[in-house]
N, C-alpha and C positions, 0 to 999 in steps of 0.2 A: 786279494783285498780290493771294496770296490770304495771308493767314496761317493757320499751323500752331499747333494749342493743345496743348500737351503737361502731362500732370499735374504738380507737383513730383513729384521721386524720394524712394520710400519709406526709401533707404539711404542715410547720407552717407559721409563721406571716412572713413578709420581704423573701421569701425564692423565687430563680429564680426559674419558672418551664417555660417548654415548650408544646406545642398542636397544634395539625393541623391547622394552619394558626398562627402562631406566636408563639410568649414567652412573657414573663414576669415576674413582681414579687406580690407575693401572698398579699392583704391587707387585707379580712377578711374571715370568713369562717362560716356555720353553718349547721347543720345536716337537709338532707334531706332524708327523705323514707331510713330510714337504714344502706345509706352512708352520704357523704359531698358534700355540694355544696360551690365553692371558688370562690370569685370576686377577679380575677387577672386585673391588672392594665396594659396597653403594652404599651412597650417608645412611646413618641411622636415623630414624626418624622417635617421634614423639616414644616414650619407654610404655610398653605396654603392663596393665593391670597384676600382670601374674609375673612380670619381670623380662628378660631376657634369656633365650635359651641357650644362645650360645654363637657361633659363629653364622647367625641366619645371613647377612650381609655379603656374604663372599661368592661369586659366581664366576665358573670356568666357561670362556668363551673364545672359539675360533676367531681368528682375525676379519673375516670377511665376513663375520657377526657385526664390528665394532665400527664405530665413526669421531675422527676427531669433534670434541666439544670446541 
């Protein structure tokens, strides 16, 4: 049996961060390959013509993608 050491995560739950092409706020997180990968949530903006498709909002991002807001 070997174990895996993983650092704490830089971001928590509810926390605004920002990345290249937008910001947002943090809703879940879980370890990937030795760091963290975080599904940040970004504001919806104005509702578009044809309506909403669905979860366009949500994007999975490495940690050393992200920056505290």
């Amino acid at each position: 049996m070997t174990a895996t050491l993983t650092k704490r995560p830089l971001f928590r739950l509810m926390q605004q961060v920002s990345f290249v092409g937008g910001e947002g706020i943090v809703r879940s997180y879980k370890p990937n390959a030795g760091t963290w990968a975080y599904l940040v949530e970004m504001p919806l903006g104005v509702d578009p013509i044809f309506g909403r498709v669905g979860a366009e909002t949500m994007v999975l991002l490495n940690e050393a993608d992200l920056r505290a807001a």
